[in-house]
C-alpha positions as CSV (number, residue, x, y, z in Angstrom):
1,X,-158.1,69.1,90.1
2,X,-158.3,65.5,90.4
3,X,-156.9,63.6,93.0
4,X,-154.3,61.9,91.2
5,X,-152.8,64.9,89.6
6,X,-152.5,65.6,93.1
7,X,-150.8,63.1,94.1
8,X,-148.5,62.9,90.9
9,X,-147.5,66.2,91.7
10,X,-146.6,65.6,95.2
11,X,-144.2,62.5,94.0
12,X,-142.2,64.9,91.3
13,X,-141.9,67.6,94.2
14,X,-141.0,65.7,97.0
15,X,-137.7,64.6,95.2
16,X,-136.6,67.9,94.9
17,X,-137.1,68.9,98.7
18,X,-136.0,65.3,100.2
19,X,-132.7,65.8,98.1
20,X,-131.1,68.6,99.1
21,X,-131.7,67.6,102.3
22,X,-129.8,64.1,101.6
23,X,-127.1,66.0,100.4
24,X,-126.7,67.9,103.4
25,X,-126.2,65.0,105.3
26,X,-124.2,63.2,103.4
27,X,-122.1,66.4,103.7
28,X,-122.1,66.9,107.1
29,X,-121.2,63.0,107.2
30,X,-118.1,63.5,105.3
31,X,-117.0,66.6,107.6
32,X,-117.5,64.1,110.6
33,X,-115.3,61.5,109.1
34,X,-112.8,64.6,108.3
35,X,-112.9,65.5,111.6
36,X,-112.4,62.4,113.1
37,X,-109.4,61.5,110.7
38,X,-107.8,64.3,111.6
39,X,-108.4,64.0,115.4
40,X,-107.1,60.4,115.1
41,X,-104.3,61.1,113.3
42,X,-103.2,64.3,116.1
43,X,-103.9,61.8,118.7
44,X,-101.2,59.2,117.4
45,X,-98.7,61.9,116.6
46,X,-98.9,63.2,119.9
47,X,-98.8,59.9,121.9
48,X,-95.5,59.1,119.7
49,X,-93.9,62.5,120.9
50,X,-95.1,62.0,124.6
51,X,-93.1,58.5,124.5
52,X,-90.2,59.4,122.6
53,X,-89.7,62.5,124.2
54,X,-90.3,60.9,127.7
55,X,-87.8,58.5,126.7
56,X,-84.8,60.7,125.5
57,X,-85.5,63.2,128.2
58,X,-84.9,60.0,130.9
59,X,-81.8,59.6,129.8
60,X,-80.4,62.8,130.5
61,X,-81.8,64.0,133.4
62,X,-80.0,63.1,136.2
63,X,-76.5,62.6,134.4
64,X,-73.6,63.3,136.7
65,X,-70.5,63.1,134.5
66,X,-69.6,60.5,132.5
67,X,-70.8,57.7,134.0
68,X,-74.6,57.4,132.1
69,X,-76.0,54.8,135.3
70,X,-76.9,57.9,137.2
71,X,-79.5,58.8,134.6
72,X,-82.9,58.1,134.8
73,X,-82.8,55.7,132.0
74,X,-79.5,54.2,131.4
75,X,-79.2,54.5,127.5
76,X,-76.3,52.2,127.6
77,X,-78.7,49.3,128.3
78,X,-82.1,51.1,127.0
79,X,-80.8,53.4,124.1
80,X,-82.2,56.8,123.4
81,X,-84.0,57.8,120.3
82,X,-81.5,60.7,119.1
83,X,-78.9,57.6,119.8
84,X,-81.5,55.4,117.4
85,X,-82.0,58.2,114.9
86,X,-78.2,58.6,114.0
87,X,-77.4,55.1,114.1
88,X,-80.5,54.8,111.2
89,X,-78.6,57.6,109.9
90,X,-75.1,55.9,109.6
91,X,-76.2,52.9,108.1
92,X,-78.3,54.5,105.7
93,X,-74.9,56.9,104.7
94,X,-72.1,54.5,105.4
95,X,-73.7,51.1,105.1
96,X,-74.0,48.0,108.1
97,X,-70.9,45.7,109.2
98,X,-72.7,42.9,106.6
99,X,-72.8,45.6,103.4
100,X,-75.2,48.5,102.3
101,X,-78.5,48.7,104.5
102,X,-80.6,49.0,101.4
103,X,-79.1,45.2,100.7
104,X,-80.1,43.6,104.4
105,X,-83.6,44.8,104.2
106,X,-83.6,43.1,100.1
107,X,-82.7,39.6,101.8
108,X,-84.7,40.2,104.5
109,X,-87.8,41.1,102.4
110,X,-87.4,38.5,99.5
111,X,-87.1,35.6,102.6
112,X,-90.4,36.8,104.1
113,X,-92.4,37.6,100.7
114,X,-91.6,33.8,99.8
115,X,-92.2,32.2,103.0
116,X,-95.4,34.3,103.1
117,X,-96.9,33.2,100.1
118,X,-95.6,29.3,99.7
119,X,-97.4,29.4,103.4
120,X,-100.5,31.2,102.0
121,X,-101.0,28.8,99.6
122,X,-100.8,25.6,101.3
123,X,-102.5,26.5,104.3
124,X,-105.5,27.8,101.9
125,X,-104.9,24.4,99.8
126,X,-105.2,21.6,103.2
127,X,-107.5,23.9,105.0
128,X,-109.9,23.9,102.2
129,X,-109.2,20.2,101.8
130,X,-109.6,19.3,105.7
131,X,-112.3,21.8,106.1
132,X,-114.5,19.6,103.2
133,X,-113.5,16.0,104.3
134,X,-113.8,15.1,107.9
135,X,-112.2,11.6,107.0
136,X,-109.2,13.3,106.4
137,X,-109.4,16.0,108.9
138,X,-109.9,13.5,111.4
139,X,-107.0,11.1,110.6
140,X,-104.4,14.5,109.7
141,X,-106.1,16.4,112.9
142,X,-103.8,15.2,115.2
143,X,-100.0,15.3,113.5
144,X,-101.2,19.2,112.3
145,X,-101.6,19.6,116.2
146,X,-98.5,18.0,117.7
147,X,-96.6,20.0,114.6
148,X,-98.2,23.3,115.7
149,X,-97.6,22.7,119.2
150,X,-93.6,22.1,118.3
151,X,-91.7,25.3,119.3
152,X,-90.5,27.0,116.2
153,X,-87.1,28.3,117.5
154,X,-86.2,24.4,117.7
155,X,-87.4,24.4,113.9
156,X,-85.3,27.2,113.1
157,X,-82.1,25.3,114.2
158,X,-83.2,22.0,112.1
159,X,-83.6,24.0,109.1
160,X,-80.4,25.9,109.3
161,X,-78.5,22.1,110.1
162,X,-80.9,21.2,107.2
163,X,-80.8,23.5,105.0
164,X,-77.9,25.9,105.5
165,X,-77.1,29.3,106.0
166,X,-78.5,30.8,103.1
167,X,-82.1,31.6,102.1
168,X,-84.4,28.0,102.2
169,X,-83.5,27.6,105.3
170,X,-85.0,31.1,106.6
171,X,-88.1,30.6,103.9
172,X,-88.8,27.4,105.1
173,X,-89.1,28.9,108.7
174,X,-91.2,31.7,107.8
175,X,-93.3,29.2,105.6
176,X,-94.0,27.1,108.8
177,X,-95.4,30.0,111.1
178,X,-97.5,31.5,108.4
179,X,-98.7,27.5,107.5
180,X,-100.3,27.5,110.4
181,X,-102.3,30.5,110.9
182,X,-103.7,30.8,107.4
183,X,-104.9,26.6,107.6
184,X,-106.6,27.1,110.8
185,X,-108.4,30.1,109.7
186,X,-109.4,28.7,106.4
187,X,-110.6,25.0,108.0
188,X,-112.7,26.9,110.1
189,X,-114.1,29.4,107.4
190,X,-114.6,26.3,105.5
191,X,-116.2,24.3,108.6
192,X,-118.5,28.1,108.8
193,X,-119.8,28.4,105.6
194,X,-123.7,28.1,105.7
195,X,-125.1,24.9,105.2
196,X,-129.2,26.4,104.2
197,X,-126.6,27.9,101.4
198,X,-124.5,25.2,100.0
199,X,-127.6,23.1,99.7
200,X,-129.7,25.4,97.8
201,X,-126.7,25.7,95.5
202,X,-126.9,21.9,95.1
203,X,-130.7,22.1,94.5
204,X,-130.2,25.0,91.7
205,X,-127.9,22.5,89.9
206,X,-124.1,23.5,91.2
207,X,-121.2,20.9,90.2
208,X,-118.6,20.6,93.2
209,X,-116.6,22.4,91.2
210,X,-119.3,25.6,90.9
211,X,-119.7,25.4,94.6
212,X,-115.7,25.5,95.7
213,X,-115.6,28.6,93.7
214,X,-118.9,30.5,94.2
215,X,-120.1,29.5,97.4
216,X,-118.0,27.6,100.1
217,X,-114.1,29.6,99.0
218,X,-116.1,33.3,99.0
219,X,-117.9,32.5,102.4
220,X,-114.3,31.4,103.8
221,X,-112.6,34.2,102.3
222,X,-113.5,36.6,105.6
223,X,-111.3,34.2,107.6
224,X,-108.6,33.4,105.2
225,X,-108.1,37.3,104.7
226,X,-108.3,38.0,108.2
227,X,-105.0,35.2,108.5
228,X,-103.3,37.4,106.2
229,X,-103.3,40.2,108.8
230,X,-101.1,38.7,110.8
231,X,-99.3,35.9,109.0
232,X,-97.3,38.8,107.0
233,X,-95.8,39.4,110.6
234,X,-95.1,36.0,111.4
235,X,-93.6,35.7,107.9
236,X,-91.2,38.2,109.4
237,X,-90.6,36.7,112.4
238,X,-90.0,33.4,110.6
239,X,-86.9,35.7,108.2
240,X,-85.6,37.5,111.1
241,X,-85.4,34.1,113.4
242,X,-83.5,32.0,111.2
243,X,-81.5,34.8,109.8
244,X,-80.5,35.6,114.0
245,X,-79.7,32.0,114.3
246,X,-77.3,31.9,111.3
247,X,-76.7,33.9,107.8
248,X,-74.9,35.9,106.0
249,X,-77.0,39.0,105.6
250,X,-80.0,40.4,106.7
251,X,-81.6,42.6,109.5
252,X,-81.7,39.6,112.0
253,X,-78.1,39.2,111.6
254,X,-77.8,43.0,111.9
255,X,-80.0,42.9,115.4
256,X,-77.7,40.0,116.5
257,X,-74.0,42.1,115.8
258,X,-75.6,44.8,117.3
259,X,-76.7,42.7,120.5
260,X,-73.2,41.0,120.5
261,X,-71.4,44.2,120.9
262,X,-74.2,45.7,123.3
263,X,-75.4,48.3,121.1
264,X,-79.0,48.9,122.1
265,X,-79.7,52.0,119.5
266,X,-78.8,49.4,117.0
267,X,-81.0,46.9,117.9
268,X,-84.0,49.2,118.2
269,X,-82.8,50.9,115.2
270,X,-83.2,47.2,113.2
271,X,-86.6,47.1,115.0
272,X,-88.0,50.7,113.6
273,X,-86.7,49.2,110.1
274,X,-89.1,46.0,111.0
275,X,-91.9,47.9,111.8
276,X,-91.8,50.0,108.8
277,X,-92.0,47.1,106.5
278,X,-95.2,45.8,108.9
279,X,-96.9,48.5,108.9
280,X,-96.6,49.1,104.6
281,X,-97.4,45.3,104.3
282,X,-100.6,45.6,106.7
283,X,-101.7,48.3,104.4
284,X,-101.4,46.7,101.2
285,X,-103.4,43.6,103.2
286,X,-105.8,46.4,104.2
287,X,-105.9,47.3,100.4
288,X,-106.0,43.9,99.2
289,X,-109.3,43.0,101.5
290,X,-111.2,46.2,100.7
291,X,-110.9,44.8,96.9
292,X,-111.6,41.3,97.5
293,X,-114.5,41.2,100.0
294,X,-116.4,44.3,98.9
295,X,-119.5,42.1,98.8
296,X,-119.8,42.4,102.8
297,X,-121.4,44.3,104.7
298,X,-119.8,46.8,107.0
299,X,-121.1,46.0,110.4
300,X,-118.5,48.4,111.9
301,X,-117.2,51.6,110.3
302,X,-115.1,54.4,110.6
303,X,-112.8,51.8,113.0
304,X,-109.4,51.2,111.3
305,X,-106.2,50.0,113.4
C-alpha cells in the first residue's frame, strides 16, 4: 500500500472520529449555557423575593395598634408591596383619578416613542455631520456644550410656558435628553472609525457617498446602538418630567396625584408600571442590536444584563 492511499485514508477517517467528538462538545456547551440560564434566572427571582419580602414583613413587625410609626418600616411614608400590588390592582379594575390606566400609559408611551426617535435621528444626523467636519464641530462644539450643560427640569418649564400642556411640549423634552446622548456617542463613533480603513476605501475607488454608508456609519453603529440603550430611558424621563410638571394625562401626572395626596403605594405603583415599559423596550433594543451588528465579533459571551 502506497503511502498516499495511506494518507488518503487517514483524512476520510479522521472526520468521522473528530466529529462526534465536536458534537459532544457543542453538546455539553449548550447544557452549560442551560444551566447557567437557569441558575441566573433562580438567582434574580430569589433576590426579588428576599427584598420584597424583607420589605412587607418591615412593615408589620413591630405594629402596636393603629398607629403604623411603631413599625419597622412605616408604610405610610415607604409603602408596602401588598399595599403596591392592590393599588396596581384598582387602577387596572376601576381606572386612575385622570381616566382608564390602559389610557395614561398610551399618552405616556406615544410622548416617549416620539421624543425617542425625532432625538434618534437628529443626534445620528449632527453627530455624523460634526464627527466628519472639524470646521463645524469646532465652531457648533461649544453652544452643543453650554446646551448640554443646561439643567433639563428648567427646559421642562420653558416648553410647557412654550408649548402648553399637551403633548409637544412633553416630546420636545424627551427629544432634548435623548439628543444628547445618541450625538455624543455617534461624533465619537464617527471620530473612532479607522483611518488605515477609510483610506483603503478611497484607494479601491469609494465615492463619499460609498464610504458614509459602507464604511464610516457601520463602524459608528457599535456606539450609536449602544446610545439607544439608554436614551429609551431618558426618553421616559423626558414624558414623565414634563407630564409631572403639567398635563392632562399620563403616568407622571398619576405619580404627582398620588404624591399630592401622600399615597406612597401609588407612586411606587406608577414606578413598577415604568419599569415594565423599560425593561420591554431594552429588549426590543437588545433585539434590534443582535440584528443590526451581527457582523461583530463577540468579545464577551454568555454576559446579558
Amino acid at each position: 500500500m502506497s503511502a498516499r492511499s495511506v494518507l488518503s485514508r487517514a483524512d476520510v477517517a479522521a472526520p468521522s472520529v473528530a466529529q462526534p467528538e465536536a458534537q459532544d462538545f457543542d453538546a455539553e456547551r449548550a447544557r452549560r449555557r442551560q444551566r447557567r440560564r437557569w441558575l441566573v434566572l433562580s438567582l434574580r427571582v430569589a433576590l426579588a423575593v428576599f427584598v420584597l419580602g424583607t420589605w412587607e414583613a418591615g412593615t408589620r413587625i413591630g405594629c402596636y395598634g393603629p398607629d403604623t410609626g411603631t413599625c419597622v418600616i412605616d408604610k405610610f411614608f415607604f409603602g408596602q408591596p401588598s399595599g403596591i400590588w392592590d393599588q396596581l390592582v384598582t387602577w387596572t379594575q376601576r381606572g386612575t383619578a385622570q381616566g382608564p390606566l390602559w389610557e395614561q400609559i398610551v399618552v405616556t408611551l406615544e410622548e416617549t416613542v416620539l421624543g425617542f426617535f425625532i432625538g434618534t435621528v437628529l443626534g445620528i444626523v449632527f453627530g455624523v455631520a460634526l464627527g466628519r467636519n472639524r470646521l463645524l464641530s469646532d465652531v457648533a462644539g461649544p453652544y452643543i456644550k453650554a446646551l448640554n450643560a443646561m439643567p433639563r427640569v428648567v427646559l421642562g418649564s420653558i416648553f410647557t410656558i412654550m408649548l402648553g400642556l399637551e403633548m409637544p411640549s412633553k416630546v420636545a423634552l424627551a427629544v432634548v435628553l435623548v439628543f444628547f446622548v445618541v450625538f455624543f456617542n455617534a461624533f465619537q463613533g464617527v471620530r473612532e472609525v479607522d483611518r488605515d480603513l477609510v483610506a483603503n476605501a478611497r484607494i479601491l475607488g469609494a465615492s463619499p457617498g460609498q464610504l458614509q454608508r459602507h464604511v464610516i456609519l457601520p463602524s459608528a453603529l457599535s456606539w450609536i446602538i449602544a446610545s439607544l440603550h439608554t436614551s429609551f430611558g431618558f426618553a421616559l424621563v423626558g414624558a414623565i418630567v414634563g407630564e409631572y410638571l403639567g398635563a392632562r394625562k399620563g403616568i407622571g401626572l398619576m405619580i404627582a396625584t398620588a404624591q399630592g395626596t401622600f399615597n406612597a403605594n401609588g407612586v411606587y405603583a406608577a414606578m413598577f408600571i415604568l419599569a415594565i415599559v423599560a425593561i420591554i423596550a431594552e429588549a426590543i433594543v437588545t433585539r434590534l442590536e443582535n440584528c443590526l451588528i451581527r457582523w461583530r465579533p463577540n468579545t464577551i459571551t454568555d454576559v446579558t444584563i
